[in-house]
C-alpha positions in Angstrom: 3.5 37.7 -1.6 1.7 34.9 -3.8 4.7 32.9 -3.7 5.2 32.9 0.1 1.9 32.0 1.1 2.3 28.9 -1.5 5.1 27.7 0.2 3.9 28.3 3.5 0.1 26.8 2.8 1.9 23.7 0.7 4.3 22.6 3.8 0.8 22.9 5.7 -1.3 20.7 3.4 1.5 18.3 3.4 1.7 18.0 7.0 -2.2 17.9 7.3 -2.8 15.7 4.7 -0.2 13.2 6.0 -1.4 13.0 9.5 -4.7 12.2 8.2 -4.4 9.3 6.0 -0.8 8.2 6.2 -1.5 5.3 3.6 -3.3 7.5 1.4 -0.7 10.4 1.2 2.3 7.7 0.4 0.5 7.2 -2.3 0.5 10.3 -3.6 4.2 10.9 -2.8 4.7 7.3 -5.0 2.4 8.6 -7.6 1.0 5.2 -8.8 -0.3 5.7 -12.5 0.7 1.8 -13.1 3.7 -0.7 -13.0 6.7 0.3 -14.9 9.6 2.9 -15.1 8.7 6.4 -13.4 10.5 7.9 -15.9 7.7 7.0 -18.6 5.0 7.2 -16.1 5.3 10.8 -15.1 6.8 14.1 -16.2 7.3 14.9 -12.5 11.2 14.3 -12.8 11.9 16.2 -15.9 10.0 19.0 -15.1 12.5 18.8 -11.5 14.9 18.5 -13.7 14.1 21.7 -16.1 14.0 24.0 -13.5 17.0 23.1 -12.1 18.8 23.4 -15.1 17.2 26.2 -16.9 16.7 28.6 -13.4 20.2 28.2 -13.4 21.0 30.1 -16.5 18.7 33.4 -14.9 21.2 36.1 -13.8 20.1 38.7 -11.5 19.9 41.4 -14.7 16.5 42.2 -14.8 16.8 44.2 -18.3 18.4 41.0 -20.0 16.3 40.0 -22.4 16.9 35.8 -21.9 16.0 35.9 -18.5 12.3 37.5 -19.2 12.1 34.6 -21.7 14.0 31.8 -19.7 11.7 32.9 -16.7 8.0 32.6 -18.5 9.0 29.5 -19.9 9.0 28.2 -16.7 6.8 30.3 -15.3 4.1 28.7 -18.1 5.7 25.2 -17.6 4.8 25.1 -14.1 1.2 26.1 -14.4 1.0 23.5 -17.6 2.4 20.4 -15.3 -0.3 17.7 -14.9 1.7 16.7 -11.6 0.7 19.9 -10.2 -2.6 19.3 -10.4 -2.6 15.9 -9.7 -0.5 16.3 -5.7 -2.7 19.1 -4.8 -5.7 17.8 -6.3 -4.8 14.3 -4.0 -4.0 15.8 -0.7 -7.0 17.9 -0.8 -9.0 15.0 -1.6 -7.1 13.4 1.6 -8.4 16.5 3.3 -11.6 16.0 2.5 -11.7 12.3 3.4 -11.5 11.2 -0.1 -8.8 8.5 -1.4 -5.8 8.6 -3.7 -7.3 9.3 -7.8 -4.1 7.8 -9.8 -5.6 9.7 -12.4 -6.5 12.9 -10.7 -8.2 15.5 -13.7 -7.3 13.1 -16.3 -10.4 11.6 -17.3 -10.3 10.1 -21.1 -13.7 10.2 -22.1 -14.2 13.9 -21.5 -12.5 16.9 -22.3 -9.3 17.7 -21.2 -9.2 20.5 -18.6 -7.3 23.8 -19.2 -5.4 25.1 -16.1 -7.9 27.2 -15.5 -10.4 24.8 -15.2 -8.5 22.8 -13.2 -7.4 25.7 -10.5 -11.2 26.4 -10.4 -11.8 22.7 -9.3 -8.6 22.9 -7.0 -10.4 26.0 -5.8 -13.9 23.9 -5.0 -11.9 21.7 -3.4 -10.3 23.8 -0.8 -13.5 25.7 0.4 -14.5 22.7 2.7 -11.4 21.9 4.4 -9.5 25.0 5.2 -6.9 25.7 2.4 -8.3 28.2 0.2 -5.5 30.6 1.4 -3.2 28.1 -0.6 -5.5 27.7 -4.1 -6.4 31.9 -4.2 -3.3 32.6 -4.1 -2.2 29.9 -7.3 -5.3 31.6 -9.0 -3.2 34.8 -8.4 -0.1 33.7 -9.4 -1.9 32.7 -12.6 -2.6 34.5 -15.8 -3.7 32.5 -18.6 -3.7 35.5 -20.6 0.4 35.7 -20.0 1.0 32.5 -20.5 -0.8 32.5 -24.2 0.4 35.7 -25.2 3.9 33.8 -24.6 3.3 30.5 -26.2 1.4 31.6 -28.4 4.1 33.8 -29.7 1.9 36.9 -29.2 4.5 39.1 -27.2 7.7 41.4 -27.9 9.7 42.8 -25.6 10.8 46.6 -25.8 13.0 48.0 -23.4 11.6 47.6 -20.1 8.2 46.6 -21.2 6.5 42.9 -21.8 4.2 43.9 -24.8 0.9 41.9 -26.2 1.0 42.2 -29.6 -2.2 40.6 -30.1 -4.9 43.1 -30.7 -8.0 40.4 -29.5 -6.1 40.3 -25.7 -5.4 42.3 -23.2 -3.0 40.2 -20.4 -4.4 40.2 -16.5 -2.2 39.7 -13.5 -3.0 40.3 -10.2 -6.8 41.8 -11.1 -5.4 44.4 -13.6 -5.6 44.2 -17.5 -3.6 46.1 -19.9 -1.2 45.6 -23.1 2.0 45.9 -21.7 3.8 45.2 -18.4 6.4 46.5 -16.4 9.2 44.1 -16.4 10.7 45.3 -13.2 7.8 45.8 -11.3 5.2 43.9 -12.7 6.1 41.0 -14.6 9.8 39.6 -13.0 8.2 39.5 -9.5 5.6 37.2 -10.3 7.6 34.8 -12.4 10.1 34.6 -9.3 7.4 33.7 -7.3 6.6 31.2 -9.3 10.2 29.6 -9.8 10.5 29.6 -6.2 7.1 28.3 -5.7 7.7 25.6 -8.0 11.6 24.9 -6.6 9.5 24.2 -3.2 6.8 22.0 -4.9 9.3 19.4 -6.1 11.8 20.2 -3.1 9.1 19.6 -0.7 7.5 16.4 -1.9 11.5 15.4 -2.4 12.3 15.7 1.5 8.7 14.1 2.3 9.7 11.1 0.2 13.2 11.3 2.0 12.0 11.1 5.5 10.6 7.1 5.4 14.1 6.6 6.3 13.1 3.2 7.7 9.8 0.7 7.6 7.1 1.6 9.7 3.9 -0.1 10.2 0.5 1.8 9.7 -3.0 1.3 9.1 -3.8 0.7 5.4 -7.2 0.4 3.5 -7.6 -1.7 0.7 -10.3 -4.3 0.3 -10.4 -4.2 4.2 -9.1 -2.0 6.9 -5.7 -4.0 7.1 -1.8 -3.5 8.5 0.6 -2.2 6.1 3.9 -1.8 6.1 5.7 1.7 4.8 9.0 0.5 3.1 12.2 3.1 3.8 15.1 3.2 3.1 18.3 5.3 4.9 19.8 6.0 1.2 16.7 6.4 -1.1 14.3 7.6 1.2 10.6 5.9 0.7 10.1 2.9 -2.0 6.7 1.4 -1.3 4.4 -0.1 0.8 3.9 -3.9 1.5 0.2 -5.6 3.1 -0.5 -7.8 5.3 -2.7 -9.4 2.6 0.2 -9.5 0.3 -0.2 -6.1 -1.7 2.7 -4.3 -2.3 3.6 -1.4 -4.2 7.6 -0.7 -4.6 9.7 1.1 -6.2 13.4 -0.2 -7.3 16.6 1.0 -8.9 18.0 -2.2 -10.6 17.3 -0.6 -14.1 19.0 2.7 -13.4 16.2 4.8 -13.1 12.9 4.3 -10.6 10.5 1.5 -11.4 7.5 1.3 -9.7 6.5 -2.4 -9.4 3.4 -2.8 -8.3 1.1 -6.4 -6.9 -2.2 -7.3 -6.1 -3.7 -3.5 -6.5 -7.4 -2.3 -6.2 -7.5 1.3 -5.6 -10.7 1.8 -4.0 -12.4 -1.4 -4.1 -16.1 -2.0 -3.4 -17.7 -4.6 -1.3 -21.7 -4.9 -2.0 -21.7 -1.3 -3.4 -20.3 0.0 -0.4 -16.9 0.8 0.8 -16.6 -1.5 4.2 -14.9 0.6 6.8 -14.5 -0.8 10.1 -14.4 3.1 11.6 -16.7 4.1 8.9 -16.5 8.0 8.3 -19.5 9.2 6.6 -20.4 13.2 5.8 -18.5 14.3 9.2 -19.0 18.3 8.5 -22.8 17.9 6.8 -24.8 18.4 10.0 -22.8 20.2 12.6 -19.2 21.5 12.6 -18.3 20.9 16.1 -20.0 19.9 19.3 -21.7 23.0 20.1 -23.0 23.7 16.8 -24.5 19.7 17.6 -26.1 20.6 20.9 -28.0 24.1 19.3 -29.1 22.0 16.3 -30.9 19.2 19.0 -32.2 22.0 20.7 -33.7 23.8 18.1 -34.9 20.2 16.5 -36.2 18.9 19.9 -38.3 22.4 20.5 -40.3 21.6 17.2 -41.4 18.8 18.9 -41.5 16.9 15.6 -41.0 12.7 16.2 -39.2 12.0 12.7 -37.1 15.2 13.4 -35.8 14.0 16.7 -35.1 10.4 15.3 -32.8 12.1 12.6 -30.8 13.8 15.2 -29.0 10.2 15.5 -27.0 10.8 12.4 -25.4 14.0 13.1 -24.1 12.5 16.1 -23.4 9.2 14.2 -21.1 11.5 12.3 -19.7 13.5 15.0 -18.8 10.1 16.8 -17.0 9.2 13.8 -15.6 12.6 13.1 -14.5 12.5 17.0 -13.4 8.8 16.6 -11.1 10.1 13.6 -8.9 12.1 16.0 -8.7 9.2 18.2 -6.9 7.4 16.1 -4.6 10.0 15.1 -3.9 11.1 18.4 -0.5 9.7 20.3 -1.3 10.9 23.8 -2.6 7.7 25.4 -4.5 10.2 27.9 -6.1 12.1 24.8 -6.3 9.3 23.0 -8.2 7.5 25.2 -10.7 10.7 26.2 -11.7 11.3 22.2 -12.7 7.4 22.0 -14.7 7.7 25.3 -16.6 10.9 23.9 -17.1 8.9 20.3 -18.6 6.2 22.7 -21.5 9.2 24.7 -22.2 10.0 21.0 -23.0 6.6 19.9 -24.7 6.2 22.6 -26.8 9.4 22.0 -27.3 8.8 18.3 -28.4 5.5 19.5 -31.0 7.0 21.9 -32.5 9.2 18.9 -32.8 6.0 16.7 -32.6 2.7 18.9 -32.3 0.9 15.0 -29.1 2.5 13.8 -26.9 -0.3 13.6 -24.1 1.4 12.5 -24.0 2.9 15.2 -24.2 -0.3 17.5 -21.1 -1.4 15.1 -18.9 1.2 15.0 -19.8 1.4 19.2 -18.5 -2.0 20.1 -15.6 -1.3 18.0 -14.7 1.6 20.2 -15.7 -0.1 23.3 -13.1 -3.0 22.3 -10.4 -0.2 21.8 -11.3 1.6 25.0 -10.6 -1.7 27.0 -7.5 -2.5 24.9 -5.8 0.2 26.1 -7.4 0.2 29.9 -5.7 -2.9 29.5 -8.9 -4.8 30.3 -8.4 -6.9 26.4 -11.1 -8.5 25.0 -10.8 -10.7 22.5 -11.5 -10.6 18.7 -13.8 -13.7 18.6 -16.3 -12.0 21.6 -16.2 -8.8 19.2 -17.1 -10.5 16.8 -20.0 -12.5 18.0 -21.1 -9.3 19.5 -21.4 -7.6 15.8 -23.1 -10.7 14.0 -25.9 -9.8 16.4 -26.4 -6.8 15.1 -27.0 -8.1 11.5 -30.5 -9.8 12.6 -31.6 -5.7 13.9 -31.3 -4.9 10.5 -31.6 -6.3 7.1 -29.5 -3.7 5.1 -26.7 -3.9 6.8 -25.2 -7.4 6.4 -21.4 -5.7 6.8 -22.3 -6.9 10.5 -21.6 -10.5 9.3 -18.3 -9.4 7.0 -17.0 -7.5 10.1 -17.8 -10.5 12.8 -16.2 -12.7 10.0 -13.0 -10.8 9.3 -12.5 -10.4 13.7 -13.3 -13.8 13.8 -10.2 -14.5 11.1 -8.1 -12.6 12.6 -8.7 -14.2 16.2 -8.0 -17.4 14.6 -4.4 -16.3 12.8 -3.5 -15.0 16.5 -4.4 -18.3 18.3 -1.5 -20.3 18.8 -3.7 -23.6 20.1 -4.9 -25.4 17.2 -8.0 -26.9 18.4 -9.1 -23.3 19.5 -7.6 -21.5 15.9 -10.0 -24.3 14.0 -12.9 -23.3 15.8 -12.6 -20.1 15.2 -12.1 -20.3 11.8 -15.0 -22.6 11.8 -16.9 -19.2 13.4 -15.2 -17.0 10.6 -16.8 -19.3 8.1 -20.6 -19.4 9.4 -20.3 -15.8 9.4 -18.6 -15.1 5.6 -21.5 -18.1 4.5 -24.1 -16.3 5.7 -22.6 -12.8 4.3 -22.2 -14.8 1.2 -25.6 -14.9 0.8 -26.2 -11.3 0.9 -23.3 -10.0 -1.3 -23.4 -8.8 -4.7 -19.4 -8.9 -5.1 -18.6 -12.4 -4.3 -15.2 -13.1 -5.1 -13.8 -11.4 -2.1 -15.8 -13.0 0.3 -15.5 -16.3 -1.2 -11.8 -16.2 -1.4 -12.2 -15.2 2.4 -13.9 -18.8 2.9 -11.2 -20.7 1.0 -8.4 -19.0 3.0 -10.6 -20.3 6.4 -11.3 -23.6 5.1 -7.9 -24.0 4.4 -6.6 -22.4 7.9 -8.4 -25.1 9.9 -7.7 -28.0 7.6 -4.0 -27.1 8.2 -4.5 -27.8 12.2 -4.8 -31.4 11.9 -4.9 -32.3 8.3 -8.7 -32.2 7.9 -9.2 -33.3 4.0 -12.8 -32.8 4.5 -12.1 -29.2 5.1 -9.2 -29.2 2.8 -11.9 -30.3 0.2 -14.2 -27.2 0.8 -11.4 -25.3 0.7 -10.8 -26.3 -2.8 -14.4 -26.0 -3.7 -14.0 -22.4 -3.0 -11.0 -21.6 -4.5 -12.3 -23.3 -8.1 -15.3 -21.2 -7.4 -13.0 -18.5 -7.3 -11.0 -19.1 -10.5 -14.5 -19.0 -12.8 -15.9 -15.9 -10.9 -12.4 -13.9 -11.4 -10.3 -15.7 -13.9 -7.9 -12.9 -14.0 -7.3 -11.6 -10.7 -3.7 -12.3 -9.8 -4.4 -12.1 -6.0 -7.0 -14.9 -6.8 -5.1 -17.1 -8.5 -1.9 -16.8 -6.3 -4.6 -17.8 -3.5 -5.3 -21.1 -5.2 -1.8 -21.8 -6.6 -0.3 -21.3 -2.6 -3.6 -23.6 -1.3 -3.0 -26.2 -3.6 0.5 -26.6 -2.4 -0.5 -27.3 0.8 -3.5 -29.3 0.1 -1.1 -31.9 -1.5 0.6 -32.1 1.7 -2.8 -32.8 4.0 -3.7 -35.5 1.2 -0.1 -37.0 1.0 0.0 -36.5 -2.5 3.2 -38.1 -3.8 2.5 -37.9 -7.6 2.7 -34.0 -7.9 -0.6 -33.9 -9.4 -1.8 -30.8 -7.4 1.7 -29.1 -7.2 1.5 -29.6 -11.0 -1.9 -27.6 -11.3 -0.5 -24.6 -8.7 2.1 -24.5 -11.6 -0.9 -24.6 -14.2 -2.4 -21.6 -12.3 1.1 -19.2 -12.1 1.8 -19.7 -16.2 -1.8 -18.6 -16.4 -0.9 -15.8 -13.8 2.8 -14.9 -15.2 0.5 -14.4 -19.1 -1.9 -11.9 -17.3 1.0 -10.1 -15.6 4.4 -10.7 -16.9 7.8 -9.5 -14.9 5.8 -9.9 -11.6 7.8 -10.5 -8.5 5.3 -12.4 -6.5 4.0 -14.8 -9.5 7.9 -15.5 -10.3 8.7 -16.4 -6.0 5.9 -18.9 -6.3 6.4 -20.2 -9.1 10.2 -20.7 -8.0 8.8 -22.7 -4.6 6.1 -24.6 -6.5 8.9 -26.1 -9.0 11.0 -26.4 -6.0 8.5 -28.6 -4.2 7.5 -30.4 -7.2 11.5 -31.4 -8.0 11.6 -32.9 -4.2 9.2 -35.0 -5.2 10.1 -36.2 -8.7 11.2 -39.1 -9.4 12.4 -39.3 -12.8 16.2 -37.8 -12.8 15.8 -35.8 -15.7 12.8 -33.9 -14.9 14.1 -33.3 -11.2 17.2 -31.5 -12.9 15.0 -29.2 -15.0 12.4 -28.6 -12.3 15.4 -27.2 -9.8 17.1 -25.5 -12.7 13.6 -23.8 -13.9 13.0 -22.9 -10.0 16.8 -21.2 -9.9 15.8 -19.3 -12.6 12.3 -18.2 -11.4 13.6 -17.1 -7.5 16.6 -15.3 -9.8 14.0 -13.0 -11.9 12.1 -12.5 -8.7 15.2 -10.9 -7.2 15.4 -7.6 -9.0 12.1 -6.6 -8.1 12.7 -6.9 -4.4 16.5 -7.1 -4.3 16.7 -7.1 -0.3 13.7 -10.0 0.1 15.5 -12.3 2.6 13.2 -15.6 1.3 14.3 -14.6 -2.3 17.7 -14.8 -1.5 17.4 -17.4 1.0 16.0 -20.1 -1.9 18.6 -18.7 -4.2 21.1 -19.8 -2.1 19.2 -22.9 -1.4 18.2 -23.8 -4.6 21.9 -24.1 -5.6 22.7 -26.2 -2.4 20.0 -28.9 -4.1 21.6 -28.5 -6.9 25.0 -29.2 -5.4 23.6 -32.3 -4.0 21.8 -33.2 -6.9 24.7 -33.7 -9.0 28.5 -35.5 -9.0 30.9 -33.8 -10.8 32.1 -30.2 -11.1 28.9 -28.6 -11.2 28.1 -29.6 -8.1 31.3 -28.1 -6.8 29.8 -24.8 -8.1 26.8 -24.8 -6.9 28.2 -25.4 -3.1 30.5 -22.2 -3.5 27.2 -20.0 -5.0 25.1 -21.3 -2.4 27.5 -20.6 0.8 28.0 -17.1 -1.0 24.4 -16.4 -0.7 24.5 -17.7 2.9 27.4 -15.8 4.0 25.0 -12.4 2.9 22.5 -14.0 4.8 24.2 -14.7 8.1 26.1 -11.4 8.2 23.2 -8.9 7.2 20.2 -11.4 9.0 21.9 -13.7 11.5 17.9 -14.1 12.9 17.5 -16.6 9.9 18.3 -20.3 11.4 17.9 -21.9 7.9 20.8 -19.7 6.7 23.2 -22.0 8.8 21.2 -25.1 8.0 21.7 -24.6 4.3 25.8 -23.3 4.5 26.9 -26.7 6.6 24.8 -28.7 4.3 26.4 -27.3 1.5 29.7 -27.8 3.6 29.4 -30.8 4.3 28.6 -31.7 0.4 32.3 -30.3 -0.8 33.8 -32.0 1.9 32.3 -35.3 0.1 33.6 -34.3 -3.0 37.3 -32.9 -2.2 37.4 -34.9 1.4 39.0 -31.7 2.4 38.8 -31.3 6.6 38.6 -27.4 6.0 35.0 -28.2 5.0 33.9 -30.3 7.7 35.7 -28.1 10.0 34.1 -24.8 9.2 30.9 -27.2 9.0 31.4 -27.8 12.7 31.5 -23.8 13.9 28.7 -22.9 11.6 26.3 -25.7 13.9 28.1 -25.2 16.3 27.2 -21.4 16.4 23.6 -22.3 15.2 22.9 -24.8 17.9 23.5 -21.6 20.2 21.3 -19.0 18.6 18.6 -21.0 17.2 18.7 -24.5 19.1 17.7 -27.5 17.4 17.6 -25.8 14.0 20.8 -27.6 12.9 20.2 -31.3 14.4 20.2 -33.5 11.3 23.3 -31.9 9.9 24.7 -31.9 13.1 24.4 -36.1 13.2 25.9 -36.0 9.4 29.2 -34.3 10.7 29.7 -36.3 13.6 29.3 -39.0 11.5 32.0 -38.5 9.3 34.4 -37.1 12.1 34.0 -40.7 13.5 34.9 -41.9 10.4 38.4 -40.0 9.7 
């Protein structure tokens, strides 16, 4: 009976735990423990592996001998897998509004927990959010007792009994203790419950992983509430997750076995001591457990008649609002949707009435009020959002997250505004706001990394050096307060790109230091993707520039080879492949005799792939008739100017204008022959 209620309380918590916190149950299902092959990482596929192999050698013969021992092997092999703890310990933390623990019951500096101990904590776990059905009934499917008499070699088996030959023990199963067990009746029926509870654990988190059949954007939470985007895939089922910010985590398959690459990753990050939520969930079941249980506890709080009483009332309905705005967001009924956010916005709004000063409240209520319009379809935009929380930070002096929040909307208005005299002044905005947040924060390299990536948005407008300067200011700031964060310095090595181009610097001398900054990078975090694509760009930009011939041969050769490392760690990124493909096209160009020959063919390979699989890509033609037209110079075939000719051709109808320059070059030389 143990076993069914497993299975039937594990699909549940599952299901539960994934509506929740999408971004927090992939996690779990990629079981992050740090970048490298899965295999070495986690037991979780040999053990899959065990009890598919050794279940396989149990026959239905109760009374042989091999299957009572084959059977409490795994039996005690279940019960002894730290995966086991670790999924159900996650999800249940998702339950209770907690966030993925990559190293769920593993802490190093203390003791490490017995099954027993950790069942008891699973146990503590599942009181508050409704799943003690599922934990009860792994504490009765347990017996520590059994599983030592076993592995402790402690047991004999006579006829149909399972005897403890230890004279110290007794074994307990299912509330009983005695010396012996009946094999048929006692002892085989709980270790087939347990097999088939465990065949369901790893089948079940098996078809989970196997239903991201395709990406899918969600809401993700990292340093900020921010879009991410789940990675699936038709064969392999889910491999990561990607950030708007430019976290990833992924897995990939070039080695043969899994291997989890991972960029960029803070698991729960801090900002000024305090996690910044923009929907901020905070104790939602401490007060009241639903609305009536609210309205009877401000009844019986307004009859005592008691002034600081009263004003405390605001946080239970703070946290119902919250609680309330929760189901909002997971709701997709527009109708219901839009009913639960109206209700968060009455409790706000009552909360608000208890304690006028609440500011989180006034915060998390515009927020709502913004959403609530959104989908009236009466939009308002970021920026008025914004300005409309930065007031709330002069109300109250401990809660400067006003400023980040007004900052971040104001950033994000500013990334959406296609008129650039409107997206620099609202980057300006986003930058009074971070300055004056700055000022407040005790964690500054966020927030100052925040500043460079503004300055540097509104210098790009119209080439503003003066920005562009501040921009740099900030990002050198950056560099001495986190020397080694690898989001940090890909920030400044990608700025300092750019800020060569607003300063029309022709001598390389800043492309030269972004190069500087990724050896620095690739030292702190060799064989990652991300640090080997810019690096690959960087050199790439820096050979365009270079005049000596020698050192523009080894700077495209050197960024070949970077873009060709990055590719097995993201072997379907269309910009990897796409400078692949163009890198050897430069190459082709760059030199005159059969190498360049070579690198035409490799590069029109890569662009064929391109075209077929992501025809959407205009610089995919661009870069086939320009390595086209380069072998037709060389074998003065007209095959190659020909096929030249329908590649624009069929360019200049999909993506018009794209091709123009090459198109000149091959009406040029058809004039000629």
């Amino acid at each position: 009976m143990s076993g069914k209620i497993f299975i039937e309380q594990f699909r549940r918590l599952l299901n539960e735990s994934r509506e929740k916190n999408e971004f927090e149950f992939v996690n779990v299902l990629l079981g992050y423990k740090g970048m490298g092959g899965m295999m070495s990482l986690t037991h979780f596929y040999e053990s899959q592996s065990l009890f598919q192999d050794m279940s396989a050698l149990l026959t239905e013969d109760h009374e042989n001998k091999n299957n009572v021992r084959i059977g409490l092997f795994l039996y005690s092999h279940f019960f002894e897998m730290d995966e086991l703890y670790r999924v159900l310990g996650n999800l249940l933390n998702i339950m209770n509004g907690g966030h993925f623990k990559p190293f769920m019951f593993e802490d190093l500096e203390a003791d490490e927990l017995t099954p027993t101990e950790k069942i008891k904590e699973l146990k503590e776990m599942s009181a508050g959010c409704g799943f003690s059905d599922l934990t009860d009934c792994i504490d009765e499917l347990y017996s520590n007792k059994l599983r030592n008499s076993f592995f402790h070699s402690n047991y004999s088996i006579d006829g149909g009994e399972y005897l403890n030959t230890s004279r110290r023990h007794t074994i307990k199963i299912r509330g009983k203790e005695r010396y012996s067990l009946n094999i048929e009746t006692e002892l085989y029926p709980l270790i087939m419950e347990t097999i088939e509870s465990a065949k369901f654990f790893f089948s079940e988190i098996q078809e989970n992983k196997k239903s991201y059949t395709s990406n899918r954007a969600i809401e993700g939470n990292l340093s900020l509430p921010e879009p991410v985007m789940i990675l699936g895939d038709a064969e392999n089922g889910l491999i990561g997750w990607q950030s708007s910010s430019g976290s990833a985590m992924k897995i990939t398959y070039q080695y043969g076995s899994p291997f989890l690459a991972a960029y960029n990753i803070r698991i729960t990050p801090k900002m000024s001591g305090n996690e910044l939520k923009l929907s901020e969930i905070v104790d939602k079941n401490k007060y009241a457990k639903n609305d009536s249980d609210l309205l009877k506890l401000e009844e019986e709080i307004m009859a005592e008649n008691n002034s600081e009483r009263i004003k405390q009332l605001a946080i239970p309905y703070y946290n119902a609002a919250n609680n309330t705005k929760e189901r909002a967001e997971k709701s997709e009924n527009i109708y219901e949707k839009k009913a639960l956010i109206k209700s968060a916005i009455e409790k706000y709004k009552k909360s608000l009435e208890f304690d006028p000063g609440l500011v989180r409240a006034m915060n998390n209520l515009a927020i709502s009020e913004k959403e609530l319009g959104d989908l009236d379809g009466q939009k308002t935009s970021y920026g008025d959002l914004a300005e409309k929380i930065a007031g709330l930070s002069n109300l109250a002096d401990d809660f400067p997250e006003a400023l980040l929040n007004a900052g971040h909307f104001s950033q994000i208005e500013a990334q959406e505004t296609i008129n650039g005299t409107d997206r620099k002044a609202l980057y300006l905005k986003a930058i009074g706001f971070y300055e004056r947040f700055l000022k407040e924060a005790v964690e500054k390299d966020d927030i100052i990394q925040r500043l460079g990536r503004c300055y540097w948005g509104a210098s790009l407008v119209d080439n503003d050096t003066v920005l562009a300067h501040k921009a740099l200011g900030y990002f050198e700031e950056l560099i001495e307060i986190a020397p080694e964060n690898i989001q940090h310095l890909l920030s400044v090595a990608a700025f300092l790109t750019d800020y060569a181009i607003i300063e029309k610097d022709e001598c390389n001398e800043k492309e030269k230091r972004a190069l500087a900054i990724l050896e620095k990078a690739d030292k702190l975090s060799p064989e990652n993707g991300t640090i080997l694509y810019r690096t690959g760009t960087t050199k790439s930009t820096v050979a365009e520039k270079e005049i000596d011939r020698e050192a523009k041969e080894l700077y495209l050769i050197e960024s070949l080879d970077s873009f060709e490392k990055a590719l097995p760690f993201d072997p379907s990124n269309t910009d990897i492949l796409n400078n692949i493909g163009f890198a050897h096209v430069k190459l082709g160009w760059f030199y005159d005799d059969e190498k360049s020959e070579s690198h035409f063919h490799k590069g029109i390979a890569y662009m064929n792939d391109l075209i077929k699989y992501h025809p959407e890509l205009s610089n995919s033609y661009y870069n086939k008739a320009s390595a086209l037209v380069g072998l037709y110079e060389i074998t003065e075939s007209q095959n190659f100017l020909r096929e030249a000719k329908e590649v624009t051709d069929y360019a200049q109808k999909k993506h018009p204008g794209s091709v123009d320059d090459i198109i000149k070059a091959i009406e040029k030389f058809w004039k000629e022959n």
